[in-house]
C-alpha positions in Angstrom: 11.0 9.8 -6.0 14.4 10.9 -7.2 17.0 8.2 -7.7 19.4 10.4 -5.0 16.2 10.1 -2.3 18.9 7.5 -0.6 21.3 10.1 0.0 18.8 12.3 1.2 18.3 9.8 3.8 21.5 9.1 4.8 21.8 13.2 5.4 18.3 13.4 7.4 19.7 10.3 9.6 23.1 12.6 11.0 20.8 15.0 12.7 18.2 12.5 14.5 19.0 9.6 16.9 18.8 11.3 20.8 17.8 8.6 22.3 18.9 4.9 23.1 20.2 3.2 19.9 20.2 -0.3 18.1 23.4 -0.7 19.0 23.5 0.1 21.9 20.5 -2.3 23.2 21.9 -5.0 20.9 19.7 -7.7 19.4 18.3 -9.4 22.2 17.2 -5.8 23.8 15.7 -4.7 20.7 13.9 -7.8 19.7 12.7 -7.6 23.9 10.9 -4.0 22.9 9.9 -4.9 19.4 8.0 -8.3 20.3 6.1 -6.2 22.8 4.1 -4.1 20.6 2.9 -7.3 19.1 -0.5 -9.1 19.8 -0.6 -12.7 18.3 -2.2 -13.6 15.1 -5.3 -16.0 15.5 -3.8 -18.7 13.1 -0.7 -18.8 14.6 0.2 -22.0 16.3 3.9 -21.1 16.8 4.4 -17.1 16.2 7.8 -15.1 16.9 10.4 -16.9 19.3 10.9 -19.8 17.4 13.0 -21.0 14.6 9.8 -20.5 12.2 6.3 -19.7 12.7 3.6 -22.3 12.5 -0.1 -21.6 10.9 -3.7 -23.3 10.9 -5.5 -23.3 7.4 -8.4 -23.9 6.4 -7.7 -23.4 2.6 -5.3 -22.4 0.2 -1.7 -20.5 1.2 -1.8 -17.1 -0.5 1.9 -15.7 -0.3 2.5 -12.3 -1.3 6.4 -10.0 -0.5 7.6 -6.0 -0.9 10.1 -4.0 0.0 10.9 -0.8 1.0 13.8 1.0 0.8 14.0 4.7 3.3 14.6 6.8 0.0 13.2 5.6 -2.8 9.8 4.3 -0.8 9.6 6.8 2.5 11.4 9.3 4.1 11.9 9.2 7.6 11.8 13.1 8.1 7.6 12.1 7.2 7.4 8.8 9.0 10.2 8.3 11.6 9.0 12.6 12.6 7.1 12.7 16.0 3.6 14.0 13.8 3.9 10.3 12.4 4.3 8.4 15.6 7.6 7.8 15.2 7.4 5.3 13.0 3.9 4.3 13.2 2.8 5.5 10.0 5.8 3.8 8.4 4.7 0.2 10.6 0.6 0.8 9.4 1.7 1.4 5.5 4.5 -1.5 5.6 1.1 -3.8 6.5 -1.7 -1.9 4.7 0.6 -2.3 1.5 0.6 -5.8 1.4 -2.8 -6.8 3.1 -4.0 -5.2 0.3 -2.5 -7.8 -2.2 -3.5 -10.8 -0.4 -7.2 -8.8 -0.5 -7.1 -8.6 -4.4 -7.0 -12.7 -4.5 -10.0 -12.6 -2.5 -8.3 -14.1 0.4 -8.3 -13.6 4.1 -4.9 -12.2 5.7 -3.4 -14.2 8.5 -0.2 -13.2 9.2 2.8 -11.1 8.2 6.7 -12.1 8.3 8.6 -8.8 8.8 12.5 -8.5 8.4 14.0 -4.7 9.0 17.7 -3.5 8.3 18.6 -0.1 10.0 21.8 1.8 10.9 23.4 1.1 14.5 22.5 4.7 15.3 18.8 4.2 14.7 16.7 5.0 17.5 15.1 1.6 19.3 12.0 3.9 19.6 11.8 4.3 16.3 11.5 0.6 15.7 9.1 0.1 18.4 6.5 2.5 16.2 6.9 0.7 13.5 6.2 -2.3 15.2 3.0 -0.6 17.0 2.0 0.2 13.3 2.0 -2.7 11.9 0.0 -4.5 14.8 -2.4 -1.4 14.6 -2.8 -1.9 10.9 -3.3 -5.7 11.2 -5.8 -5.2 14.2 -8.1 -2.6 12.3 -7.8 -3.7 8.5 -7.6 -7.3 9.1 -9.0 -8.4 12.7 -6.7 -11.5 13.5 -4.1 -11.1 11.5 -0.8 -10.0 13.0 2.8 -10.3 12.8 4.1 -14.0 12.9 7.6 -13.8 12.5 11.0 -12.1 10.7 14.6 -10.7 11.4 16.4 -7.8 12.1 19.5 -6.8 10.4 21.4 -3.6 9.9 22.0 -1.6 6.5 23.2 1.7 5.5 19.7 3.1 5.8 16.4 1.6 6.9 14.8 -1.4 4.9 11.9 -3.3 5.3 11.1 -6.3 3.8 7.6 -7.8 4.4 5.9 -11.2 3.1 2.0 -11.6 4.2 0.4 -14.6 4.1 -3.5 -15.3 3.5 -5.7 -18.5 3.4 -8.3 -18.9 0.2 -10.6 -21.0 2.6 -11.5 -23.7 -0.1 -12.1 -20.9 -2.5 -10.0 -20.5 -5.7 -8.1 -17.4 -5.8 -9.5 -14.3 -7.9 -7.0 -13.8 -10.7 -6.2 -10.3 -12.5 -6.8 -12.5 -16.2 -10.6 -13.0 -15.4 -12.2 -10.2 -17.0 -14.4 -10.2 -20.3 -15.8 -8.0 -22.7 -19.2 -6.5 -20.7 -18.6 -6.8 -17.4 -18.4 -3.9 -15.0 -15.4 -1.9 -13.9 -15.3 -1.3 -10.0 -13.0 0.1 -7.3 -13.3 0.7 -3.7 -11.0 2.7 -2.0 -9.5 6.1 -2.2 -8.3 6.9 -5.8 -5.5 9.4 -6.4 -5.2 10.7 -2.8 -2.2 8.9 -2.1 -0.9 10.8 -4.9 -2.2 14.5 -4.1 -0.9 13.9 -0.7 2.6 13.0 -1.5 2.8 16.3 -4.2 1.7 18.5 -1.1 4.6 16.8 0.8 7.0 17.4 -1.8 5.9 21.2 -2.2 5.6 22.0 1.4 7.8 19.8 3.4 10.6 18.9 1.2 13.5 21.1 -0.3 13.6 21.9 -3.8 16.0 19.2 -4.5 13.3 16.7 -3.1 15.2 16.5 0.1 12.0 15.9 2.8 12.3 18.0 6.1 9.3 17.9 9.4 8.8 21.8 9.4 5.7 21.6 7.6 4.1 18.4 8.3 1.9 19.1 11.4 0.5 21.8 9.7 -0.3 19.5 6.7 -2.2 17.8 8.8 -3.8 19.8 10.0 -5.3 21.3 6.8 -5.4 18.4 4.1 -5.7 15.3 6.5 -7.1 12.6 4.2 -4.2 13.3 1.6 -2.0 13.2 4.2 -2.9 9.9 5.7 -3.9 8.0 2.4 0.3 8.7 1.7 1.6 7.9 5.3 -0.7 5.5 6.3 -3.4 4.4 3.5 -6.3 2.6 4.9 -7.9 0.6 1.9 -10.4 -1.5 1.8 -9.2 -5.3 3.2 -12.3 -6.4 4.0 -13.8 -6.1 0.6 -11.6 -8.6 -1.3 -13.4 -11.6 0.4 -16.5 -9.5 0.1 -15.9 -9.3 -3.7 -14.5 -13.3 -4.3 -18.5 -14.0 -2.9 -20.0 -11.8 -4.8 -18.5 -13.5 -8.1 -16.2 -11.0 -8.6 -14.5 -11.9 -11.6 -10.9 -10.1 -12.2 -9.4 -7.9 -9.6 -5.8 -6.5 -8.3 -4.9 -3.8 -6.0 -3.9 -0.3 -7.5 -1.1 0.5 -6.3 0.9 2.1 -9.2 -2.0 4.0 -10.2 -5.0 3.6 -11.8 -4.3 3.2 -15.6 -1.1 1.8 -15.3 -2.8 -0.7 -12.9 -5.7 -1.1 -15.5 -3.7 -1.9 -18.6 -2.0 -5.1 -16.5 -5.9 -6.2 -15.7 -6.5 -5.5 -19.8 -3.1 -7.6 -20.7 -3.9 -10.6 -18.2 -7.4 -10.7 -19.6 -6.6 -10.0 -23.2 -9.5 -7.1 -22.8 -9.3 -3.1 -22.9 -10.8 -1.0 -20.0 -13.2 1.7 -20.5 -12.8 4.0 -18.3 -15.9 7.1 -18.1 -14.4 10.6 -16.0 -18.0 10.6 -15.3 -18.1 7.8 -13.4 -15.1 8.8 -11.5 -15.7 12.6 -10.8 -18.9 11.0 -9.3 -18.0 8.7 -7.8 -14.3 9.9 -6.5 -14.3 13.5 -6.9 -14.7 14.4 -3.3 -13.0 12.0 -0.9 -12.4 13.2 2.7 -12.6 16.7 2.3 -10.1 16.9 -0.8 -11.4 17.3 -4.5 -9.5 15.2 -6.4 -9.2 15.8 -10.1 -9.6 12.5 -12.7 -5.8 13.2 -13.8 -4.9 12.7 -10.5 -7.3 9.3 -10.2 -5.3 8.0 -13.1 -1.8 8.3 -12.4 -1.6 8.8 -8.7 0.1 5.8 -6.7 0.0 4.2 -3.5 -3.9 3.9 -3.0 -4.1 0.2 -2.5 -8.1 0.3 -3.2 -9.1 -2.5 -5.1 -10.0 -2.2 -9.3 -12.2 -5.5 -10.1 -14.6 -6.4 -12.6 -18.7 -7.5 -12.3 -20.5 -9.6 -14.7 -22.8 -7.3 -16.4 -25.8 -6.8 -14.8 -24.8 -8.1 -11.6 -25.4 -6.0 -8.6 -21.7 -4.4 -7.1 -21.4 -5.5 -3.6 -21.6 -2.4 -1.0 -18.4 -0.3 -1.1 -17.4 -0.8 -5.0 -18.3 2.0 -7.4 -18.8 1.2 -11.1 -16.5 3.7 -13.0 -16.3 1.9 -16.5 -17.1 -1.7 -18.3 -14.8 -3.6 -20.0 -15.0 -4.2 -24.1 -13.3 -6.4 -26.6 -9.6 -5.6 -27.7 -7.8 -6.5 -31.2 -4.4 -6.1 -32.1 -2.8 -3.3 -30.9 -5.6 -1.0 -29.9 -5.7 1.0 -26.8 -5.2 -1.6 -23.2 -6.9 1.8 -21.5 -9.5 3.5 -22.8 -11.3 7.6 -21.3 -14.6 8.2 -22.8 -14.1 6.1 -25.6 -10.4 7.6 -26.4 -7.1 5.8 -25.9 -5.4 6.6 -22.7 -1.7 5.4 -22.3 -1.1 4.7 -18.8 0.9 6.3 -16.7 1.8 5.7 -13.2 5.0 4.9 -10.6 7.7 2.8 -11.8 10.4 2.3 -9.6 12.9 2.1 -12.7 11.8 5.1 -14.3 11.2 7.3 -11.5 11.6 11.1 -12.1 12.5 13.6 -9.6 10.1 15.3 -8.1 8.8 18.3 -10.0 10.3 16.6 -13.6 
């Protein structure tokens, strides 16, 4: 997104807020209607309330933290707009986004810490869809998992910062540097969805400065609602990352800056080069949830979450993982990424190199 998307936001914000604000309710009344969306998490011992949030374990801590920024990561006219919840799509993809990291170590999510900084003028509804979100988000991806603690704050526009926690359960962690020369190249998810759905966003709901309006929203979901929810509120496969660790996965990491940008880290931490086969993906990903979705757009589209992991050769992939390439041997400088036996550079989202949209 453009590197003005802040000052987008701050515009959008003058012309919401009707109803009761942060400021007015204060801390105490926000925190009152916040914590009430919220359904305990089943390894907490102490959740919100307290000074600091106690957990059970059976295994190893698995500690993983993002942020978003309104601008740069969202806009509210998508996710704070009545289509969305209010805030609920925002709330789902602050927890799908990082549930899906604690996934890709093969560990089981048990909690989130959530901390949001927001204007006085912002809405308290608005912050009670978030919080409905992410609760709804824990509840379906991750049964018994659930917000456990955090802060509130104010900022010139809305931030989110969110740390989740997992538990390896006496398992050791499944690292990105795994991979070798043979084994097979899987994902499970949606692949470059996300993606398609935020370019229809940008052509049909957003100015042509990349300033995001509402007008066409509901009518974007009405007519392209997988792209639409993979960017709003991505779904991706949780589950499957314990699945994988006991199936002897052995390399994975969730793509979340797209595809081949995401595959040349796994290449790096391995010291390998992934071949990729557009065979393999046009079958396997060409159609997802009523959208056709080209292999360009598998490559460099962001925001998925699904998980990219690699099978020792000849080993059968567990249910839900789809074998789009094998890895092979890498010297020197050749290719990290490879398409159908070519070089491929990756490309994909970079927060310091972002382009505005349409550039």
């Amino acid at each position: 997104m453009g590197l003005d998307a802040v000052g987008h936001a701050l515009r959008y914000r003058c012309e919401v807020a009707t109803g009761i604000t942060v400021g007015e309710a204060k801390e105490r009344g926000v925190l009152k209607r916040v914590l009430a969306q919220l359904r305990p998490a089943d390894a907490a011992a102490v959740g919100p309330g307290d000074d600091s949030a106690v957990l059970a374990l059976d295994g190893d801590l698995v500690v993983t933290s993002d942020t978003m920024v309104e601008g740069p990561d969202f806009r509210l006219a998508w996710h704070g707009a009545a289509e969305a919840g209010r805030g609920f799509d925002l709330g789902w993809k602050l927890a799908a986004t990082n549930l899906s990291d604690i996934a890709a170590m093969g560990a089981r999510p048990i909690g989130l810490t959530v901390s949001l900084a927001c204007p006085q003028d912002t809405e308290v509804e608005l912050l009670e869809g978030i919080a409905r979100g992410l609760d709804a988000a824990c509840r379906e991806l991750a049964p018994g998992c659930g917000v456990v603690g955090g802060d509130l704050g104010t900022s010139p526009v809305l931030f989110a910062a969110v740390t989740a926690l997992g538990d390896m359960r006496g398992r050791p962690p499944v690292l990105r540097s795994g991979a070798s020369a043979g084994d097979t190249v899987a994902y499970a998810g949606d692949l470059g969805l996300a993606g398609l759905g935020l370019a229809l966003l940008f052509r049909e709901s957003a100015e042509t400065d990349g300033t995001a309006h509402s007008r066409g929203l509901q009518g974007l979901r009405t007519q392209h609602p997988g792209a639409i929810a993979a960017q709003l509120a991505p779904s991706p496969p949780i589950a499957l990352g314990t699945v994988a660790a006991e199936a002897g996965v052995t390399a994975m990491m969730d793509v979340s800056d797209g595809l081949s940008l995401d595959a040349a880290r796994l290449a790096d931490a391995s010291s390998v080069a992934i071949a990729l086969e557009s065979n393999l993906l046009e079958g396997g990903f060409g159609a997802q949830h009523g959208e056709q979705v080209s292999v360009a757009a598998m490559l460099t589209g962001g925001e998925d979450h699904g998980l990219l992991a690699t099978f020792s050769n000849g080993e059968a992939l567990p249910r839900g993982f789809v074998a789009i390439g094998r890895v092979v041997d890498r010297r020197g400088d050749e290719a990290r990424v490879q398409l159908d036996g070519q070089p491929f550079q990756p490309r994909g989202w970079d927060p310091y190199g972002a382009l505005p949209p349409g550039a």
